[in-house]
C-alpha positions as CSV (number, residue, x, y, z in Angstrom):
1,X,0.0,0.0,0.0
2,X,1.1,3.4,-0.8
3,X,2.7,5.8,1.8
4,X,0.5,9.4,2.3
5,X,2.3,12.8,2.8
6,X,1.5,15.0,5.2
7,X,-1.9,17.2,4.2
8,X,-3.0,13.8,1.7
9,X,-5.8,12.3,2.2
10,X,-6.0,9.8,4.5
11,X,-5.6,6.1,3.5
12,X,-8.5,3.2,4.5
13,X,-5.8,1.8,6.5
14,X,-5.1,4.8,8.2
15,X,-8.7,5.1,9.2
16,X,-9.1,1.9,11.3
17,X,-9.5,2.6,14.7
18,X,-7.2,1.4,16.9
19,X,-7.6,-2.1,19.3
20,X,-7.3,0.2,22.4
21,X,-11.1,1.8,21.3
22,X,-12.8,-1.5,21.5
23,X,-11.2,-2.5,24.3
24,X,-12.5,0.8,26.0
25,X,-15.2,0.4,24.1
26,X,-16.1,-3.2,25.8
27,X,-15.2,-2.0,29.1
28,X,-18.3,0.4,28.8
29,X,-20.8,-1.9,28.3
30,X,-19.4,-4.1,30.7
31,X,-19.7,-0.7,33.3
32,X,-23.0,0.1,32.2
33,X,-24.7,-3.3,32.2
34,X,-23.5,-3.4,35.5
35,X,-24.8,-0.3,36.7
36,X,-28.0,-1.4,34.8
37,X,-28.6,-4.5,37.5
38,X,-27.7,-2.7,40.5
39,X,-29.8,0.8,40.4
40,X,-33.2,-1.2,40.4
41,X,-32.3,-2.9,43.7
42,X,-30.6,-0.1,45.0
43,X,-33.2,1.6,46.6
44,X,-34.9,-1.7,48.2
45,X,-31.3,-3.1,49.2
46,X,-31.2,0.1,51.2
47,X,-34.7,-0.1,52.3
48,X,-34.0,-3.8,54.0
49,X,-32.1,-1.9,56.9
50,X,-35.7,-0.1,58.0
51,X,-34.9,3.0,56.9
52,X,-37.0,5.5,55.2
53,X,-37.8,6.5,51.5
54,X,-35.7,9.6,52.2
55,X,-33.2,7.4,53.7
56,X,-33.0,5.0,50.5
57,X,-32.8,7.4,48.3
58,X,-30.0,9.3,49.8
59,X,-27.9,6.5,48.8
60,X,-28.3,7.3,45.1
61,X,-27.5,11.2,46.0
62,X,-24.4,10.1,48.2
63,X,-22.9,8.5,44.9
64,X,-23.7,11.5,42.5
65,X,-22.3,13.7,45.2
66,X,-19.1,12.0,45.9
67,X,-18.5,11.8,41.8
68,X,-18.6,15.1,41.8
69,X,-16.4,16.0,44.9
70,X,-13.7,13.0,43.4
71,X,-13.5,14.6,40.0
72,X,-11.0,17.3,40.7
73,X,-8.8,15.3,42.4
74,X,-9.0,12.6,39.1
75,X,-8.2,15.1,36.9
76,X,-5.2,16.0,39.0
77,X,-4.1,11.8,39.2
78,X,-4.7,11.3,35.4
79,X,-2.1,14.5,34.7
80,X,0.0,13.1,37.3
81,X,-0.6,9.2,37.0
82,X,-1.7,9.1,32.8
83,X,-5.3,8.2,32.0
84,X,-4.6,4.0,32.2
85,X,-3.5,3.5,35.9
86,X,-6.1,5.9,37.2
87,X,-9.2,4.5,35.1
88,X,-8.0,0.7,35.9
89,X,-7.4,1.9,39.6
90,X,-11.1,3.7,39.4
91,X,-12.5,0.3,38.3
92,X,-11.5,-1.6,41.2
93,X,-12.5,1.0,43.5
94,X,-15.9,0.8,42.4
95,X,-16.0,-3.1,41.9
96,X,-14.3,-3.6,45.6
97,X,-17.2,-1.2,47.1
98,X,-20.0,-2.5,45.1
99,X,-19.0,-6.1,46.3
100,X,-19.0,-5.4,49.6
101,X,-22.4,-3.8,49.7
102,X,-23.3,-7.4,49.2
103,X,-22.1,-7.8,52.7
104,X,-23.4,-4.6,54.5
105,X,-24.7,-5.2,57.5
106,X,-25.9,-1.6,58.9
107,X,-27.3,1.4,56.5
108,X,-24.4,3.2,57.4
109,X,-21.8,0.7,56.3
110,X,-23.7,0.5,52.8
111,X,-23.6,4.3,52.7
112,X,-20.1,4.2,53.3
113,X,-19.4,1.9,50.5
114,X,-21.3,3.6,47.7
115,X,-20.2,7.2,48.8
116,X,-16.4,5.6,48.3
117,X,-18.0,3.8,45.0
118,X,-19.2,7.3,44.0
119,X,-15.1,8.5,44.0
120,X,-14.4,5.2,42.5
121,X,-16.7,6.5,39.3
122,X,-15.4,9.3,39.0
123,X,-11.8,8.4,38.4
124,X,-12.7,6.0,35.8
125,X,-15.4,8.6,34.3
126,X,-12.6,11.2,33.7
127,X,-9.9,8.9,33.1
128,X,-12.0,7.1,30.2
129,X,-13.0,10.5,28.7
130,X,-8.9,11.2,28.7
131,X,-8.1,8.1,27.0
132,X,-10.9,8.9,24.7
133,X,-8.9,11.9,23.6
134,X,-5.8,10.2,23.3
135,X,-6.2,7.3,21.3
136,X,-8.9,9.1,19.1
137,X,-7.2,9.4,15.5
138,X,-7.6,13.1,14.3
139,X,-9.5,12.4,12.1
140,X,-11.8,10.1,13.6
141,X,-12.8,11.7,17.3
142,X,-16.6,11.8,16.2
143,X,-16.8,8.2,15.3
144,X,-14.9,7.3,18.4
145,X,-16.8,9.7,20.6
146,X,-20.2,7.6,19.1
147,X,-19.1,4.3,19.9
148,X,-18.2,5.3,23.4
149,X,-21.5,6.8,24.2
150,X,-23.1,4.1,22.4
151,X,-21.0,1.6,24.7
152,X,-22.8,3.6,27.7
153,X,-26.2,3.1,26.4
154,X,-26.4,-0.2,24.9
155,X,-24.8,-1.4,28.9
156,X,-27.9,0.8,30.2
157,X,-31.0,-0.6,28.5
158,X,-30.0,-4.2,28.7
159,X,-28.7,-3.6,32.2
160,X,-32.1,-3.8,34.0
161,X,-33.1,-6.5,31.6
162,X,-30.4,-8.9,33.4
163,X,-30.9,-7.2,36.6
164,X,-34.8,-9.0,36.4
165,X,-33.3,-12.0,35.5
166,X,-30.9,-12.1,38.6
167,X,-33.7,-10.7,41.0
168,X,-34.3,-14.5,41.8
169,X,-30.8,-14.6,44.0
170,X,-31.6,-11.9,46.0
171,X,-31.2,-8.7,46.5
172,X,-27.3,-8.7,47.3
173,X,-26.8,-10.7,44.1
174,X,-26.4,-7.9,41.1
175,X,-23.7,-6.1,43.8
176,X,-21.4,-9.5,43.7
177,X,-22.1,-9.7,40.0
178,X,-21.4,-6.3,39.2
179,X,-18.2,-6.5,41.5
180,X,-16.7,-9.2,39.6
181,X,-18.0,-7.8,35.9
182,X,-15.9,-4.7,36.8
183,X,-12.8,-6.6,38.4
184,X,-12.7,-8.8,34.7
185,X,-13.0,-5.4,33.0
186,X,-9.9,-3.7,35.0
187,X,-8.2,-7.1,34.1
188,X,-8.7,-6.6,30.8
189,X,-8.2,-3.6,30.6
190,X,-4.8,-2.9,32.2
191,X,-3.3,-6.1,30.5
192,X,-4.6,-5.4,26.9
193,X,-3.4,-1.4,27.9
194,X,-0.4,-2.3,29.6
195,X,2.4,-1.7,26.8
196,X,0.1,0.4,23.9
197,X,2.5,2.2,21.3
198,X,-1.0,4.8,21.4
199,X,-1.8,5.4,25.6
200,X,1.5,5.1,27.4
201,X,3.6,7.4,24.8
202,X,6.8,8.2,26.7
203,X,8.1,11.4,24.8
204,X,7.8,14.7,27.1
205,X,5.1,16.5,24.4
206,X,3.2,13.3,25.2
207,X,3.4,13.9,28.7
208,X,2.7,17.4,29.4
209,X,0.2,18.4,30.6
210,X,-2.5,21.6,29.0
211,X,-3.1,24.5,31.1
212,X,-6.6,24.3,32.0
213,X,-6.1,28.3,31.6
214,X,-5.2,28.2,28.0
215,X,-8.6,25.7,27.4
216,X,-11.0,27.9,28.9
217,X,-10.0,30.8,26.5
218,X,-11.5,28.9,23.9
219,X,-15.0,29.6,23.0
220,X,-15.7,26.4,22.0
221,X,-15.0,24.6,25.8
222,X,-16.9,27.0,27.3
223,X,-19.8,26.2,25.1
224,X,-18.9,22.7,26.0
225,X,-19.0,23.3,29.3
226,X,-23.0,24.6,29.6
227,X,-24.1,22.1,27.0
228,X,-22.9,19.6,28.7
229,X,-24.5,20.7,32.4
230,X,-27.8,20.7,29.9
231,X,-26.6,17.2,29.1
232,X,-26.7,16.4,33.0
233,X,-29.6,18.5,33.3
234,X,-32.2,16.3,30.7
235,X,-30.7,13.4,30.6
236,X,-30.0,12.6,34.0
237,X,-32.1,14.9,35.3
238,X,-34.9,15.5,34.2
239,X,-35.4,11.9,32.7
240,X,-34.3,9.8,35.5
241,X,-36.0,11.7,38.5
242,X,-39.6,12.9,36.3
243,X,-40.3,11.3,33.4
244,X,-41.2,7.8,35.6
245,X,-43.5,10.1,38.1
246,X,-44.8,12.0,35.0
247,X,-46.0,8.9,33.5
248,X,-48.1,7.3,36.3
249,X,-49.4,10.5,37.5
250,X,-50.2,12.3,34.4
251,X,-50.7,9.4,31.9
252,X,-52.2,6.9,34.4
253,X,-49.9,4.4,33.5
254,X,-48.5,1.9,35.7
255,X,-44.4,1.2,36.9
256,X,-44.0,-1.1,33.8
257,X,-45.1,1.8,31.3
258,X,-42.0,4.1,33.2
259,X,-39.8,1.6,32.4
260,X,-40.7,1.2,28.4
261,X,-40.5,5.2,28.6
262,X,-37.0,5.5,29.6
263,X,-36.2,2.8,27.1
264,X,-37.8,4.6,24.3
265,X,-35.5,7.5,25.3
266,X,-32.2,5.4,25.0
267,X,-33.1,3.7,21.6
268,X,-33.8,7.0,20.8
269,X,-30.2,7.7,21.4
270,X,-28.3,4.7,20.5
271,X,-30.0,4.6,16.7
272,X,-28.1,8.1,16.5
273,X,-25.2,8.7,18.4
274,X,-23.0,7.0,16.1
275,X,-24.1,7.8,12.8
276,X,-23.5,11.5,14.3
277,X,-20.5,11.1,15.5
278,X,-19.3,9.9,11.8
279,X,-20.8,12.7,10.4
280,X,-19.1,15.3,13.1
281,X,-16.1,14.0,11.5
282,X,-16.8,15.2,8.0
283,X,-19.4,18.4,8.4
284,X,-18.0,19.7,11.5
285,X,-18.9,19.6,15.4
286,X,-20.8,22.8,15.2
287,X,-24.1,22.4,12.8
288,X,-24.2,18.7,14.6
289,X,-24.5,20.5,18.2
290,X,-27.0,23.8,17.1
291,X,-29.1,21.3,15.6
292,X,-29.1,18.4,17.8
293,X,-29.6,21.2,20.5
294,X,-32.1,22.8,19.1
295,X,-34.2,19.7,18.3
296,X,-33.8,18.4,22.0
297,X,-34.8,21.7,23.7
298,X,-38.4,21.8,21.3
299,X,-38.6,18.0,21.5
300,X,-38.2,17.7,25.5
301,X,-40.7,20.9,26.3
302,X,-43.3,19.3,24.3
303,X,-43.0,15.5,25.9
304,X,-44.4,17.5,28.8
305,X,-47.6,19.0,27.6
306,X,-48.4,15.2,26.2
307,X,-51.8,13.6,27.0
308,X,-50.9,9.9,25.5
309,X,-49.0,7.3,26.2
310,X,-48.1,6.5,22.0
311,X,-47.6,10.3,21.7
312,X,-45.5,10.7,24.9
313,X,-43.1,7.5,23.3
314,X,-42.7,9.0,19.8
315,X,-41.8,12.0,21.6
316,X,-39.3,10.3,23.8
317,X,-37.9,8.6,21.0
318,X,-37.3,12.0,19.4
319,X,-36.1,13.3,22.3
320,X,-33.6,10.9,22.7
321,X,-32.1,10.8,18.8
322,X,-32.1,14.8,19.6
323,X,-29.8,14.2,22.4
324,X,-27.7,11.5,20.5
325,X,-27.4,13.6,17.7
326,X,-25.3,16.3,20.0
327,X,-23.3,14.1,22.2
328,X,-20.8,12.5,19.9
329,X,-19.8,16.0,18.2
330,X,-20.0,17.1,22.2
331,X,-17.2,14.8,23.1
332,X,-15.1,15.2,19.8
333,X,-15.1,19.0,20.4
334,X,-13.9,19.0,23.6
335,X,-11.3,16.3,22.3
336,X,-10.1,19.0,19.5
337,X,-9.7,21.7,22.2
338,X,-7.5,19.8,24.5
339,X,-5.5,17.9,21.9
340,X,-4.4,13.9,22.0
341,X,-0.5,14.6,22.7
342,X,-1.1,16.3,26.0
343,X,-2.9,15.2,29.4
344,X,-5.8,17.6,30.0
345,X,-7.3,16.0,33.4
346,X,-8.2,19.8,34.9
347,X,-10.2,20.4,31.8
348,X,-11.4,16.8,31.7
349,X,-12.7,16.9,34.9
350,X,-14.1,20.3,34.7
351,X,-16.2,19.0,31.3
352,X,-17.7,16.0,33.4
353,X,-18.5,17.9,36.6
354,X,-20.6,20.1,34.5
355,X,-22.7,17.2,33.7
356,X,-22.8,16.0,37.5
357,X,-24.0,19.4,38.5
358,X,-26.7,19.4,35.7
359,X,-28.0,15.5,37.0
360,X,-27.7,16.9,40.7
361,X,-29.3,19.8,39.9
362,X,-31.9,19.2,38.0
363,X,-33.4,16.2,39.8
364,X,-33.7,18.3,42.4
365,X,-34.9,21.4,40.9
366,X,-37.6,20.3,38.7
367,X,-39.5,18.1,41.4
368,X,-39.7,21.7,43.1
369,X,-41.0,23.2,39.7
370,X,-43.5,20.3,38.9
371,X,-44.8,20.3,42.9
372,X,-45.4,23.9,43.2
373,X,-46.2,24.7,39.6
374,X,-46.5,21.6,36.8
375,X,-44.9,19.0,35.2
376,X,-45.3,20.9,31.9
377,X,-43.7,23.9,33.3
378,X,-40.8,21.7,34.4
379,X,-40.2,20.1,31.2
380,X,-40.5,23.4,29.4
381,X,-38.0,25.1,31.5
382,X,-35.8,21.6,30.6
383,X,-36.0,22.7,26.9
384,X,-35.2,26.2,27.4
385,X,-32.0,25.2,29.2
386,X,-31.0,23.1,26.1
387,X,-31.6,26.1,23.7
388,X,-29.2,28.4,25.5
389,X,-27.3,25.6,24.8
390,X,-28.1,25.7,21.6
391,X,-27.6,29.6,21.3
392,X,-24.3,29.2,22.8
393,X,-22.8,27.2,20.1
394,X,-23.9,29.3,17.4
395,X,-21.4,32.4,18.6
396,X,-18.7,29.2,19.4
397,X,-16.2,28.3,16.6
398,X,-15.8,25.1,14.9
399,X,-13.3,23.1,16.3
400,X,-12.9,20.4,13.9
401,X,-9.3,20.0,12.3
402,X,-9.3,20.3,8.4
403,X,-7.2,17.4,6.8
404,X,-4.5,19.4,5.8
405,X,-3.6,20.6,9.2
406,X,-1.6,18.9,12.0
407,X,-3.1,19.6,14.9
408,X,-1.7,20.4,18.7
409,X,-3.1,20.8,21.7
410,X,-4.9,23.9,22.4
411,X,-3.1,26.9,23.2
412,X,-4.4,31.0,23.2
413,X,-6.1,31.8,20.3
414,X,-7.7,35.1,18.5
415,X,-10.6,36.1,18.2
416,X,-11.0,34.7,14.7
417,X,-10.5,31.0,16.0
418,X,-12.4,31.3,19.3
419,X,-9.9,32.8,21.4
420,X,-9.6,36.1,23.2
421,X,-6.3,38.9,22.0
422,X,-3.9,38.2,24.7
């Protein structure tokens, strides 16, 4: 096969995606199916020890919290440690605490152990959004991006599905099965990881690490930044904490119906999120994030004013393509900004807390809006949140690099490429 020069086009060969993406790739699903089995029993586990609904749901909080207090210090380890020794090291902290909730004896002591799972997660959350960027081929970060997220979702739907199928054990069962998924995962991944030419590069570019400084200057992360916290908000939000209350009390519909609702959300989003991510890679993060924005923010404010069960699904599934459509490009924007020879943990971590504080936020904040005022109001005020999004990007540059460019990390830039006149 022919060589390329610098600035050709790239060859079909060049294109393939590296082994260390599938491995990652596997890893996800492996995370997510786990998760999947274990947040259904979650509350009841915690419910066993006679404490109250309050009580049992705190446990969920404790872990979101914790995720977002540990992120920081991640970011700081991966810059310090390299993305591969803090995301296998994240793994077992979260498989080692989720197995021995199996064997909590006191509320507290499971408290304890998912508050320490919670830091766990976010290690291996930033970490894997590091080594995302650095094994991403230039011209390929879309496509990557989309195969990640898609990793997360396919692990979330069927996740649940095996957790029904392992509810016959007992209730301690998915944590001793999701302990030992995760502990085969870290496995895996540090051996197959262990000497790659692509994650543990030992020249000093390689190694140093982007001013977090020099990343927020560009227009771009910052829009990354809020779209992302609308990412948290929605997604994990709105979706997790309303959408099941919204369809028993509004629709009538009974817990089953809840659960085919989220699901239409996530086919929603897996049909999508990788076809979008392809296409990020050839027309550009920006168009891909106004529009998949856009359409999220007038999809989601009208799932609330729904009156039907069918109507309410198609609109989920709408919903949910919307979001897919803007998470890829999301992902490979941030990836752009920060560069694949250099270890960004501060702006790493600072991209994912965002979507921690959207999830924390809005689960709380729009119960408050649908108690005191409606769910519609709630879900409207979701959508407006997504189209400042939206707006946002439009007065952001495109961070996509053209073909004929080499590109390095981010560094100050003028006004005509997103950055601010030193």
């Amino acid at each position: 096969m022919s060589s390329t020069k610098e600035g050709d086009c790239p060859t079909r060969e060049k294109r393939r995606l590296p082994r260390e993406v599938w491995v990652l790739v596997v890893a996800n699903v492996v995370v997510a199916l786990g998760y999947g089995v274990v947040a259904p029993v979650l509350p009841q586990y915690a419910r066993h020890f006679g404490v109250s609904i309050a009580a049992a749901t705190f446990v969920i909080t404790a872990f979101a919290v914790m995720r977002l207090v540990g992120a920081p210090p991640a970011g700081f380890l991966v810059q310090r440690m390299g993305e591969r020794r803090v995301y296998t090291s994240g793994l077992i902290i979260v498989a080692v605490s989720t197995g021995a909730c199996a064997f909590a004896e006191t509320y507290w002591q499971l408290l304890l152990f998912r508050s320490l799972g919670g830091i766990g997660s976010a290690m291996f959350t930033v970490s894997a959004l590091g080594l995302m960027i650095r094994i991403s081929p230039t011209d390929a970060r879309g496509r990557v991006a989309g195969l990640f997220s898609s990793g997360f979702m396919i692990g979330s739907v069927g996740g649940p599905i095996l957790g029904s199928l392992t509810a016959g054990f007992g209730l301690s069962a998915p944590f001793l099965i999701y302990g030992a998924a995760l502990l085969v995962a870290a496995t895996v991944v540090f051996v197959s990881l262990r000497h790659s030419p692509v994650v543990g590069q030992p020249d000093d570019e390689a190694q140093t690490p982007v001013p977090f400084r020099t990343v927020f200057r560009h227009r771009a992360y910052k829009a990354a930044l809020f779209s992302n916290f609308a990412t948290g908000w929605a997604s994990f939000g709105l979706r997790i904490a309303l959408v099941p209350l919204f369809v028993v009390e509004v629709l009538g519909q009974g817990p089953g119906a809840a659960g085919l609702a989220l699901t239409a959300f996530a086919v929603g989003n897996i049909a999508v999120v990788i076809p979008s991510g392809y296409l990020s890679d050839r027309l550009g993060r920006r168009l891909l994030l106004i529009v998949g924005l856009t359409l999220a923010a007038v999809s989601t404010a009208l799932v609330g004013f729904t009156t039907s069960l069918p109507v309410f699904l198609v609109a989920a599934v709408v919903a949910g393509a919307a979001t897919g459509i803007f998470v890829s490009p999301q992902q490979a924007a941030v990836a752009d900004v920060v560069g694949n020879k250099s270890r960004g943990g501060t702006a790493v971590a600072t991209f994912q807390m965002m979507a921690d504080f959207g999830s924390i936020g809005g689960s709380l904040l729009v119960g408050l809006i649908a108690q005191y005022t409606s769910f519609g109001w709630a879900f409207l005020t979701s959508g407006v949140i997504l189209g400042v999004a939206a707006l946002w990007w439009v007065f952001a540059p495109e961070t996509r690099p053209t073909p004929s460019t080499e590109h390095t990390p981010a560094r100050p830039l003028g006004p005509e490429a997103g950055g601010e006149v030193p």
